[in-house]
RODO-2510 file (C-alpha; in nm, 4 decimals, decimal comma):
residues 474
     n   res          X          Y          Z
     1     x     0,0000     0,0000     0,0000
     2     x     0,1639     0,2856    -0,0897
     3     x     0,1584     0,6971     0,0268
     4     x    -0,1714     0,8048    -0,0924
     5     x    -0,3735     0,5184    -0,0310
     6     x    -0,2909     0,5119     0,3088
     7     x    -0,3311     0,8981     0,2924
     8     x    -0,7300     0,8204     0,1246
     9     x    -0,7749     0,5905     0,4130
    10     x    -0,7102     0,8391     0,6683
    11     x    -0,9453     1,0882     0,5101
    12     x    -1,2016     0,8415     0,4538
    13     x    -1,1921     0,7052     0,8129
    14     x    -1,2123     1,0993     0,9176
    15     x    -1,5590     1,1925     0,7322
    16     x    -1,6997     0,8371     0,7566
    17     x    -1,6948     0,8855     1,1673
    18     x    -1,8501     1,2257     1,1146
    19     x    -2,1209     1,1262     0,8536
    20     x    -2,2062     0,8049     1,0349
    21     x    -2,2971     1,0121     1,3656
    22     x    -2,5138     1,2490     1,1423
    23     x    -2,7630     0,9933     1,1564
    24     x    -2,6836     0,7429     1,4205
    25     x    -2,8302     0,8602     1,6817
    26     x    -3,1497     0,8589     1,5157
    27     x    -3,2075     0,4858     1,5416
    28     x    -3,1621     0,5025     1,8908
    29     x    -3,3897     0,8218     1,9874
    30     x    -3,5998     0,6537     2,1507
    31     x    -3,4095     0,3647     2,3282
    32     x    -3,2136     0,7129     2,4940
    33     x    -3,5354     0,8986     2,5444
    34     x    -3,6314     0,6144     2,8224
    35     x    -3,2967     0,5328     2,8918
    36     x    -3,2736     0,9352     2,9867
    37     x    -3,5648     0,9574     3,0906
    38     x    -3,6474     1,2606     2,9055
    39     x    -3,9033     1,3828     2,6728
    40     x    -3,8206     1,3623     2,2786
    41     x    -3,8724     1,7516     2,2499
    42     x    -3,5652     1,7156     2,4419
    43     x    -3,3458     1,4625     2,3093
    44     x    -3,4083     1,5562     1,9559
    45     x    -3,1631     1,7772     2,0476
    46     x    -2,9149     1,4885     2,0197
    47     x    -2,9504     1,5149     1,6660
    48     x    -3,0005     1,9068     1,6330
    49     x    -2,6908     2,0368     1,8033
    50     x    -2,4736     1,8373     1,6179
    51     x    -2,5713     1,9341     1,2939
    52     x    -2,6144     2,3095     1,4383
    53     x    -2,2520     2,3180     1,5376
    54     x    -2,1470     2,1254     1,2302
    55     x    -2,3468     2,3736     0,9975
    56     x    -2,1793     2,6827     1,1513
    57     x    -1,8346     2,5697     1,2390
    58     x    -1,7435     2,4540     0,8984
    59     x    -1,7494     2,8631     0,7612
    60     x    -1,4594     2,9213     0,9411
    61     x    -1,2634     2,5723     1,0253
    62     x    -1,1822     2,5747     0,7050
    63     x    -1,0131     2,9309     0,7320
    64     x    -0,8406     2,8383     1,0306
    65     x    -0,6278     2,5682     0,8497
    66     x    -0,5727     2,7901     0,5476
    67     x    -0,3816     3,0354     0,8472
    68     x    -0,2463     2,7635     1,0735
    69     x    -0,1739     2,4693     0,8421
    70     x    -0,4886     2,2201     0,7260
    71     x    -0,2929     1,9122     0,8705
    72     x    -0,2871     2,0659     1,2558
    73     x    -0,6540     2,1160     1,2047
    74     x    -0,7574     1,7833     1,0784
    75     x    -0,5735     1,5739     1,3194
    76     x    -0,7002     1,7939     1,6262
    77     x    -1,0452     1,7798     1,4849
    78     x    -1,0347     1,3658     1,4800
    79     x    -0,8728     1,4061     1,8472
    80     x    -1,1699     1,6189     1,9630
    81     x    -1,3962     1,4062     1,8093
    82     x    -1,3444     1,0806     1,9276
    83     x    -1,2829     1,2570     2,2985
    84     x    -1,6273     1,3812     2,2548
    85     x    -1,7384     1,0322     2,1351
    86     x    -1,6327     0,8832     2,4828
    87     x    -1,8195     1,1300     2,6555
    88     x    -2,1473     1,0545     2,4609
    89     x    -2,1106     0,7222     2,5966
    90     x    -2,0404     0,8333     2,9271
    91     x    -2,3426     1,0584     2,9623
    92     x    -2,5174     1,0249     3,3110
    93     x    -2,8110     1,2704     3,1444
    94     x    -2,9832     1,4311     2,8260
    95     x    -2,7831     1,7546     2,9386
    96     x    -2,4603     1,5787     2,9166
    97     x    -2,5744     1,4147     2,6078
    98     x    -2,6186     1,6727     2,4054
    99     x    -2,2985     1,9053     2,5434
   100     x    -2,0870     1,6148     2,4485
   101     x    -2,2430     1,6551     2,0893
   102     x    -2,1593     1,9551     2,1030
   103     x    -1,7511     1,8726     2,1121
   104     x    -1,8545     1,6100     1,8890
   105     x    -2,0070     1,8557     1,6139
   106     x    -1,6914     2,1143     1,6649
   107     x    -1,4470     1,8035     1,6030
   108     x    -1,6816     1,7287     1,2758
   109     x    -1,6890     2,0521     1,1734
   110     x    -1,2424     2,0718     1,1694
   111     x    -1,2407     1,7226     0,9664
   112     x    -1,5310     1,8320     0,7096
   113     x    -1,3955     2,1931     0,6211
   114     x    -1,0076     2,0861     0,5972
   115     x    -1,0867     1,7193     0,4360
   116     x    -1,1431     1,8854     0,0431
   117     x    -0,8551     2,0885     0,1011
   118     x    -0,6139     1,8554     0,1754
   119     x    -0,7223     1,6813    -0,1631
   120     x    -0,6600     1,9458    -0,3355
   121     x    -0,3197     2,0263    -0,1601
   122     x    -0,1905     1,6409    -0,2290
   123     x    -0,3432     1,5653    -0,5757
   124     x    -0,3078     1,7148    -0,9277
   125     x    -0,6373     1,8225    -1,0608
   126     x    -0,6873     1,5566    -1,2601
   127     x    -0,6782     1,2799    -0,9803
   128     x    -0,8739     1,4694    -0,7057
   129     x    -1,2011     1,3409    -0,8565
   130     x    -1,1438     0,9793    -0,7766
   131     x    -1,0597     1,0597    -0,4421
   132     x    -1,3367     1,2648    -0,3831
   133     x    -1,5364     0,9607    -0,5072
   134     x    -1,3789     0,7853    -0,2076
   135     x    -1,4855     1,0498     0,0501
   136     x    -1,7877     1,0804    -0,0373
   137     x    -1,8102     0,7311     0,0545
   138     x    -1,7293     0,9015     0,4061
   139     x    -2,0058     1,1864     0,3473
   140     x    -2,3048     1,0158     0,1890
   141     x    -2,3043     0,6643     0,2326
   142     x    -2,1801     0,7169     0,6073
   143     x    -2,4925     0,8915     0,7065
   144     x    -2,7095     0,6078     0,6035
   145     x    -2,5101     0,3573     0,7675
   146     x    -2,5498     0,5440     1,0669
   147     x    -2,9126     0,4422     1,0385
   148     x    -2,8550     0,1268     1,0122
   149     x    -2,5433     0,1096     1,2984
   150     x    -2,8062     0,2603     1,4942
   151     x    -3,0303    -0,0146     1,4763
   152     x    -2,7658    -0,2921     1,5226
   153     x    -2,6030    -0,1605     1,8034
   154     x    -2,8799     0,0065     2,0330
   155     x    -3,0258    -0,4122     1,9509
   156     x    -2,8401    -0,6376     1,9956
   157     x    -2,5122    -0,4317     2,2415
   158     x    -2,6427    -0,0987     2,3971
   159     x    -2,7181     0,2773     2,2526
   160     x    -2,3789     0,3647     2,4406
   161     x    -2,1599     0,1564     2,2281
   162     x    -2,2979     0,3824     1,8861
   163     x    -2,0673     0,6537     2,0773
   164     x    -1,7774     0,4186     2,2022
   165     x    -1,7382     0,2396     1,8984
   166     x    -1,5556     0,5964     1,7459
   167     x    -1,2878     0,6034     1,9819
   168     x    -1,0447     0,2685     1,8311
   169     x    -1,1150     0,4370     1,5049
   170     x    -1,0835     0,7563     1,5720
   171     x    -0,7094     0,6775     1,7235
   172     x    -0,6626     0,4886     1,4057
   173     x    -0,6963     0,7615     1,2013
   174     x    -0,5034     0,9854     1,4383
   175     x    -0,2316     0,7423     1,3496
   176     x    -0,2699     0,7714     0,9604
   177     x    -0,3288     1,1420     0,9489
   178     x    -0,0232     1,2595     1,1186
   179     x     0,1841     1,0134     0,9279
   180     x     0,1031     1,0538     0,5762
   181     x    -0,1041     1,4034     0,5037
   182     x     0,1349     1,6865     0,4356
   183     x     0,1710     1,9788     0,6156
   184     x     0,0423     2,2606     0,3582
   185     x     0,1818     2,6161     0,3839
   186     x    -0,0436     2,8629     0,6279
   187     x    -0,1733     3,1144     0,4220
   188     x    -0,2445     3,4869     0,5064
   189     x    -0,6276     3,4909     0,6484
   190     x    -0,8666     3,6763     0,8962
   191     x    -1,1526     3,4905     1,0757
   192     x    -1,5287     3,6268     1,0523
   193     x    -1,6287     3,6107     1,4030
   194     x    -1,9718     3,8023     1,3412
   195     x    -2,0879     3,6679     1,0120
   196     x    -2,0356     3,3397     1,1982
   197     x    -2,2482     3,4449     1,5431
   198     x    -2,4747     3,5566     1,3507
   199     x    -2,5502     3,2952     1,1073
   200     x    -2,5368     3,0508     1,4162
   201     x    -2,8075     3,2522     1,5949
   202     x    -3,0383     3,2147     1,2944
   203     x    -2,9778     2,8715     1,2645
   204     x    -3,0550     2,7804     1,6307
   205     x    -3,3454     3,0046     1,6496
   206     x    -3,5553     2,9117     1,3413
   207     x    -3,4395     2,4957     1,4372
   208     x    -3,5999     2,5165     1,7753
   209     x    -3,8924     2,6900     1,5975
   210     x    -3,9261     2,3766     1,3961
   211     x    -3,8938     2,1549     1,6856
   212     x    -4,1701     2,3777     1,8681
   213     x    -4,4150     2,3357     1,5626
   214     x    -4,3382     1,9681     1,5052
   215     x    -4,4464     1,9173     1,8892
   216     x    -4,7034     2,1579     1,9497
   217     x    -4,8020     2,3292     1,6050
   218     x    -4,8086     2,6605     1,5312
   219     x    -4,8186     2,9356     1,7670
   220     x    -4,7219     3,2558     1,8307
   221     x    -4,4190     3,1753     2,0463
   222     x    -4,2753     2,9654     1,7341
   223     x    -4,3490     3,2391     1,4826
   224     x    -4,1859     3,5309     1,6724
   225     x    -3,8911     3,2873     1,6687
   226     x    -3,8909     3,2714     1,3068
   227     x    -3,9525     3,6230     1,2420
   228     x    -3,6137     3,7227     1,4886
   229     x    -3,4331     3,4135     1,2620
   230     x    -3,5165     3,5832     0,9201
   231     x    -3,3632     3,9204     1,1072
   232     x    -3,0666     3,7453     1,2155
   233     x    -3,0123     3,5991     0,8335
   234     x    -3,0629     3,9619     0,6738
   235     x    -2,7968     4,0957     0,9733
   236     x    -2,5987     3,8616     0,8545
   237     x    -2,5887     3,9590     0,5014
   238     x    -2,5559     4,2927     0,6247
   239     x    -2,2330     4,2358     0,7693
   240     x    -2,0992     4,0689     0,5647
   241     x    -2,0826     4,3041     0,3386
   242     x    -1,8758     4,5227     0,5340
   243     x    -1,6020     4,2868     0,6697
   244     x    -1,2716     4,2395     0,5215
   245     x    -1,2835     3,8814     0,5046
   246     x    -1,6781     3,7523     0,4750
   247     x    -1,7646     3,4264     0,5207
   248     x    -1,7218     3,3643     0,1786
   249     x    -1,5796     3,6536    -0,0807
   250     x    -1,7651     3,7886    -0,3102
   251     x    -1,5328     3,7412    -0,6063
   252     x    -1,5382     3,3378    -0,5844
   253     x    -1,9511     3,4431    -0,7050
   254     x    -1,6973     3,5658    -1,0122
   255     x    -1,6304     3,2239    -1,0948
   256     x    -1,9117     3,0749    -1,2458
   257     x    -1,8459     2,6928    -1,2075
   258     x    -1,7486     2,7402    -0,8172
   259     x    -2,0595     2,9191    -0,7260
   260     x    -2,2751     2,6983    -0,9299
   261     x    -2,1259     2,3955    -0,7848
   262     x    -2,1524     2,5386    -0,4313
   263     x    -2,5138     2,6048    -0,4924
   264     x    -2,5992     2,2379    -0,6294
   265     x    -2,4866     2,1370    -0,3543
   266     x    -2,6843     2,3013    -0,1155
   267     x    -2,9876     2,2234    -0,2948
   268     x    -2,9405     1,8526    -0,3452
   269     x    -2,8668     1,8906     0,0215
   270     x    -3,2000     2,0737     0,0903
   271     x    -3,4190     1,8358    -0,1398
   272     x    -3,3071     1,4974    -0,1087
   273     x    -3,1848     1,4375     0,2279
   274     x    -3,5058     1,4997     0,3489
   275     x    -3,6241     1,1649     0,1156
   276     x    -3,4180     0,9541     0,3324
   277     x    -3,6019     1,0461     0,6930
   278     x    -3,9772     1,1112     0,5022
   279     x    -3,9417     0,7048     0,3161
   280     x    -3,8436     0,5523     0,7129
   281     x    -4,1114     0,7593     0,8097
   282     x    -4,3646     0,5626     0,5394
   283     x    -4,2217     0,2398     0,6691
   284     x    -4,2359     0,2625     0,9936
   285     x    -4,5671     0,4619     1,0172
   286     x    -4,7635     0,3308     0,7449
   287     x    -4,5628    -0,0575     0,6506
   288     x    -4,5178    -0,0827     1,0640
   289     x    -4,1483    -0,2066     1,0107
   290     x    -3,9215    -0,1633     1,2882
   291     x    -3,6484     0,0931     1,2372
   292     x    -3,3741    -0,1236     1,1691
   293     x    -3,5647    -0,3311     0,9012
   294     x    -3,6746     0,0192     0,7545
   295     x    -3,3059     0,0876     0,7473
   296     x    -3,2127    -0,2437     0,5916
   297     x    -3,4548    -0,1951     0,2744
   298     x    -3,2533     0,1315     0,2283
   299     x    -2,9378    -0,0123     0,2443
   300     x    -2,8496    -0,1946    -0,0747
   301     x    -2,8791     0,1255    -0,3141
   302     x    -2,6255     0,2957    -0,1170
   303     x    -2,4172     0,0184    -0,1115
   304     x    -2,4045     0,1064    -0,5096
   305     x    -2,3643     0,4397    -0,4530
   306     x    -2,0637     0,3360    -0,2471
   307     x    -1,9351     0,0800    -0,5094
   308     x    -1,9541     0,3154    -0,7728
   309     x    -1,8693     0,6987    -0,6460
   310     x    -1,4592     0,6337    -0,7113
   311     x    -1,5480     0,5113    -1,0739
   312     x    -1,7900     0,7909    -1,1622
   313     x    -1,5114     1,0572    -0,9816
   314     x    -1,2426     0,9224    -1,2387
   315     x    -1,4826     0,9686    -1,5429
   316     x    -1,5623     1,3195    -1,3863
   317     x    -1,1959     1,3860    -1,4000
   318     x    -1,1811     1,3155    -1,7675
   319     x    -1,5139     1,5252    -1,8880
   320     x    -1,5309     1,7715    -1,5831
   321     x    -1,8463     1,7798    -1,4249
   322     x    -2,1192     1,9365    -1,5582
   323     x    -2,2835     1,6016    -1,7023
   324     x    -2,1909     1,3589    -1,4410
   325     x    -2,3527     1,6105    -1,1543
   326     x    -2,6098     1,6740    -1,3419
   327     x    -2,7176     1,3095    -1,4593
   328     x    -2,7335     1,2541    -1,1169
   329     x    -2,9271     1,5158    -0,9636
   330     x    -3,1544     1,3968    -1,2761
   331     x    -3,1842     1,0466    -1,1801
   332     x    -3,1800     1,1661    -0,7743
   333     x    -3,5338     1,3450    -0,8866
   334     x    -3,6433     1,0092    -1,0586
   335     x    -3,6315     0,8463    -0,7511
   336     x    -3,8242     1,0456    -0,5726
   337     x    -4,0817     1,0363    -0,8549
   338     x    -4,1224     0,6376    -0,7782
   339     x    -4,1346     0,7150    -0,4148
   340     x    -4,4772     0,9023    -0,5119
   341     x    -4,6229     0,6061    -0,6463
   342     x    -4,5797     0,4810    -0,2952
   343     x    -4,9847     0,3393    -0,1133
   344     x    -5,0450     0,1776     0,1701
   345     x    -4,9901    -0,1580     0,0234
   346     x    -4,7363    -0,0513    -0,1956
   347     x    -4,4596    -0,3634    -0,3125
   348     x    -4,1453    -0,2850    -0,0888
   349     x    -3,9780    -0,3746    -0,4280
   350     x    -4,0417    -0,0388    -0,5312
   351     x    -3,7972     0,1212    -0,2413
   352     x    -3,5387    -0,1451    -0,3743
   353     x    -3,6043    -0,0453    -0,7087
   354     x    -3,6012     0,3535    -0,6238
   355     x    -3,3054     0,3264    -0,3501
   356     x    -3,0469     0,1570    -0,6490
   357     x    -3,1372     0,4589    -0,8816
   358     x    -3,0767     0,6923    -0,6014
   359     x    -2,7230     0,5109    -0,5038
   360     x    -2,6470     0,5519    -0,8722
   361     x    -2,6925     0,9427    -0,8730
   362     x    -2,5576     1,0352    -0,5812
   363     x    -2,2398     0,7696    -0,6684
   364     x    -2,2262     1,0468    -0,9995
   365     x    -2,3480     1,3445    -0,8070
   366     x    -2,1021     1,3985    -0,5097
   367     x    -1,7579     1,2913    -0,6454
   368     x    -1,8212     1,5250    -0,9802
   369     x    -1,9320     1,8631    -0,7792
   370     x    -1,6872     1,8240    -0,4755
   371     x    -1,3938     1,8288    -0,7473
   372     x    -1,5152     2,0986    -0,9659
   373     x    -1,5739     2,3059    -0,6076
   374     x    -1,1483     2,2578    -0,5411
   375     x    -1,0565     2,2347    -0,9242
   376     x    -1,2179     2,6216    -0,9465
   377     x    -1,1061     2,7238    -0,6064
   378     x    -0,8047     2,9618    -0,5900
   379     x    -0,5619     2,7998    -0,4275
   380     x    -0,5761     3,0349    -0,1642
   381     x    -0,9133     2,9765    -0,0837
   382     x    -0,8632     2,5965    -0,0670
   383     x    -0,9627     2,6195     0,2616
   384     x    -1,2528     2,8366     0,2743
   385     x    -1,4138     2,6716    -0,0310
   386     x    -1,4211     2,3211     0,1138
   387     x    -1,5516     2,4860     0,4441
   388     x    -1,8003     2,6814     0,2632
   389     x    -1,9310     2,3751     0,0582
   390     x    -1,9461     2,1680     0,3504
   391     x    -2,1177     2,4231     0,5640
   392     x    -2,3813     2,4231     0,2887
   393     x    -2,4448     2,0930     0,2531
   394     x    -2,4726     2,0856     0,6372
   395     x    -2,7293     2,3675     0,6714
   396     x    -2,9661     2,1582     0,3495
   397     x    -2,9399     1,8480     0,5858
   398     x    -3,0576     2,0527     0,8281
   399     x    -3,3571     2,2140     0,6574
   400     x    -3,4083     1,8589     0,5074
   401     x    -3,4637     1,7795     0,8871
   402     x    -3,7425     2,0506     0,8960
   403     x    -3,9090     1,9889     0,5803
   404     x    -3,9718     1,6485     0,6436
   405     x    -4,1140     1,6631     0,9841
   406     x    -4,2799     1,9843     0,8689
   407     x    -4,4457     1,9096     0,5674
   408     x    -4,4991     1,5524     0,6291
   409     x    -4,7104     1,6435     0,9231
   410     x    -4,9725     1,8851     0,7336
   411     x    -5,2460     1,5889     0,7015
   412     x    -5,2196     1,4277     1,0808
   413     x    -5,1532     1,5517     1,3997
   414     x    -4,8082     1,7131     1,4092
   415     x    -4,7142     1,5320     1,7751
   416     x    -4,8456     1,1945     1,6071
   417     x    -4,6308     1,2356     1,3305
   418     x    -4,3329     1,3489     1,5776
   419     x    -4,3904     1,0131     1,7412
   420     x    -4,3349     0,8392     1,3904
   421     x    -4,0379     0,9953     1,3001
   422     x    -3,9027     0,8853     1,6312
   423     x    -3,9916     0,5644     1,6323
   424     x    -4,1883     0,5394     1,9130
   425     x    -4,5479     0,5553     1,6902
   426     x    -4,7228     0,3559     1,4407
   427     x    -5,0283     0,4844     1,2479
   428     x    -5,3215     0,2142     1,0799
   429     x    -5,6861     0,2793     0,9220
   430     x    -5,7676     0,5986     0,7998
   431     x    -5,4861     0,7812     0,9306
   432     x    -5,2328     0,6165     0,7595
   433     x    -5,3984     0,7352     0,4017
   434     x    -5,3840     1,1007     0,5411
   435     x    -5,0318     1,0348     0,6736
   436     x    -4,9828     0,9280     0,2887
   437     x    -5,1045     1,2602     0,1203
   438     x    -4,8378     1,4479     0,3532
   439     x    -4,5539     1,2081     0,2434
   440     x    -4,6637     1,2542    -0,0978
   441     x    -4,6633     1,6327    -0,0553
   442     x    -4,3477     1,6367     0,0872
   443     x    -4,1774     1,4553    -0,1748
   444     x    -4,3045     1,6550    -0,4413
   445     x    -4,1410     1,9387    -0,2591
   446     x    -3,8237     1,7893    -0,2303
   447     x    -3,8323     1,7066    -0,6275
   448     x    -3,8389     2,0465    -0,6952
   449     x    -3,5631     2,1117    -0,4984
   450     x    -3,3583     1,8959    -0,5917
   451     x    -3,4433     1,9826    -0,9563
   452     x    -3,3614     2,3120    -0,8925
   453     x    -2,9862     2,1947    -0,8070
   454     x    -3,0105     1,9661    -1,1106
   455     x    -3,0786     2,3099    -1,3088
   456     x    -2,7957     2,4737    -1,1508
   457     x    -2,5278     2,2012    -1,2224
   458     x    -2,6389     2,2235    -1,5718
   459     x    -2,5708     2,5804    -1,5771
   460     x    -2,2280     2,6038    -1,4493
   461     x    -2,0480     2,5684    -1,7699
   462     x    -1,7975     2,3324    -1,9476
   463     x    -1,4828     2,2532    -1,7724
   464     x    -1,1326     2,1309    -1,8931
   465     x    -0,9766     1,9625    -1,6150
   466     x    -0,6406     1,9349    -1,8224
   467     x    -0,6838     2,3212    -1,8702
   468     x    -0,6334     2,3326    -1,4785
   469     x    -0,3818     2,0997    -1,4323
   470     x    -0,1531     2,2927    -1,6664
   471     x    -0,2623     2,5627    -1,4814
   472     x    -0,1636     2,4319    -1,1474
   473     x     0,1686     2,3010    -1,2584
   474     x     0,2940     2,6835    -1,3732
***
């Protein structure tokens, strides 16, 4: 095994930990919840603050190891992590619980926004795209294994162990990184301490909104929260306008393939992740599957996804990425189509069916736009673009989060449909088919979202990878 593999390894051991406890915790919600003894408005908050923390911390991790080197930033970000692992398992209460996610998100947060950057700093152009095929492995595929790590561990060895079981492979990876990933050059940078405060405020306030309307429906507390959240975002924009170094600089919105790619992202992020929690809503609500068979149906199209993400990457690095992106935001919005055929005594063969499409588009989808985000990227915004485009994707997962409690919701009662999403509920008779219209709704939404990014990849332009590469190597 030579340099670089080991060097993949270590990244892809980095973002798989990270993506896998996106989602893990779900699984066990409610094994925790009685564990805890606490009520789910609280420990949903298991799940929130991670991808909160995750969301905001990635604008400006990413910065950091453009100033202080990305190595120093990645390796102390796996070390935080899998510290805050042990203390997830540790956790005497929900309070604990979700500080220690807390760590856990801001450990996340250093691996995500430094992970693309360190691709680009140890691979020509014309390679990175395989190896983003790899990590995205790590992203993508890790988040719905959490769902299904979930299910086998809080089963058959403890909810505990979903946190423990980071900490031998989190030291492995300490291992790898500092061993093999080069120490890039710190570049000349300034933190944005406000734009970041700010954004974070919004994010919080219009997420426990959500979480208020989910549980109790809508009311004027909820609303004012919303209302201060929308103030906070359009603060936000406001200063960043007026700081030397915004979260993002306006001249990368110059280049027309970066900001395009950036933006596909966030939307696939905002319309399809949402498909994921809305379908094991559907079969545990409406099919009354258990959430860990609900999680195995899922599981063989992101196995392709898996399979075939370092293979789609390499033909991405040949043609750039307009067409493989786009194909499969395309085919991403096909799925969902099937998923709207979906009745109450609907063939599961259809999820099978639906699930290998989506592996397929994501496997061309993730691989193709993470490379043409660090093929356009200035090198001295390495950093900041692979923060930026993870802290994207991060805030879609989290308004895929919303939308599909939200909208799902519309046709029952939203604390019924709370219950579902949890686990802890099963709907039959009547209320299942207006369970059904919601799910419907809500997919229909996420289609057009996720056609919108489909629109946007189009639109970014040819590419000529070779162009770059000659570029890169005067």
């Amino acid at each position: 095994m030579d340099k670089y593999s080991r060097l993949i390894i270590s990244l892809l051991l980095a973002v798989l930990m990270g993506a896998v406890d996106s989602t893990i915790v779900l699984l066990a919600l409610p094994t925790i919840t009685d564990n805890l003894k606490t009520e789910l408005s609280a420990s949903i908050w298991i799940i929130l603050i991670y991808l909160l923390v995750i969301a905001v911390g990635t604008t400006q991790l990413g910065r950091l190891g453009d100033i202080i080197a990305r190595k120093n930033i990645f390796i102390l970000g796996i070390s935080i992590f899998t510290i805050g692992s042990a203390l997830c398992g540790a956790s005497a209460n929900i309070y604990e619980l979700i500080s220690f996610r807390l760590i856990q998100g801001i450990g996340t947060s250093m691996v995500q926004s430094n992970s693309g950057a360190i691709i680009a700093d140890n691979f020509q152009p014309n390679k990175r795209g395989r190896v983003y095929g790899y990590t995205s492995v790590g992203y993508n595929a890790g988040a719905m294994l959490g769902i299904v790590l979930g299910g086998i561990i809080t089963t058959f060895i403890g909810w505990r162990y979903i946190f423990y079981i980071n900490v031998p492979i989190g030291i492995f990876a300490i291992y790898y990184g500092i061993k093999y990933i080069n120490r890039s050059e710190p570049v000349s940078n300034k933190l944005d301490l406000p734009g970041m405060a700010s954004l974070g405020s919004a994010l919080i306030l219009i997420s426990y909104a959500a979480v208020d309307i989910s549980t109790y429906g809508i009311r004027t507390f909820n609303m004012v929260l919303i209302g201060i959240g929308i103030v906070m975002v359009m603060f936000m924009v406001y200063i960043e306008t007026r700081v030397k170094k915004p979260l993002l600089p306006l001249k990368v919105f110059r280049i027309k393939i970066l900001s395009y790619s950036l933006f596909a992202s966030f939307f696939q992020s905002l319309g399809f992740l949402a498909v994921v929690f809305i379908i094991i809503m559907y079969l545990q609500g409406i099919r009354g599957l258990t959430p860990f068979d609900s999680a195995l149906l899922l599981l063989p199209g992101y196995l392709i996804g898996s399979v075939l993400g370092p293979y789609f990457g390499k033909l991405a690095d040949r043609i750039g990425s307009r067409i493989p992106a786009t194909v499969g935001l395309l085919m991403m919005a096909v799925s969902i189509l099937i998923y709207t055929t979906l009745t109450v005594n609907s063939s599961l063969y259809i999820i099978l069916i639906a699930s290998a499409i989506t592996g397929t588009g994501s496997s061309m989808f993730y691989p193709a736009n993470n490379s043409a985000v660090m093929a356009n990227s200035p090198k001295e915004l390495y950093g900041m673009s692979s923060g930026f485009l993870r802290t994207l994707a991060n805030i879609g997962m989290l308004g895929s989060f919303v939308i599909s409690i939200s909208i799902a919701s519309l046709s029952v009662p939203r604390s019924v449909a709370f219950e579902v999403f949890a686990g802890v509920g099963k709907l039959v008779g009547g209320v299942s088919l207006s369970f059904m219209v919601g799910i419907h709704y809500s997919l229909y939404v996420s289609m057009v979202i996720t056609l919108i990014g489909a629109i946007l990849s189009f639109s970014r332009g040819r590419e000529e990878r070779k162009a770059i590469e000659t570029m890169a190597k005067t």
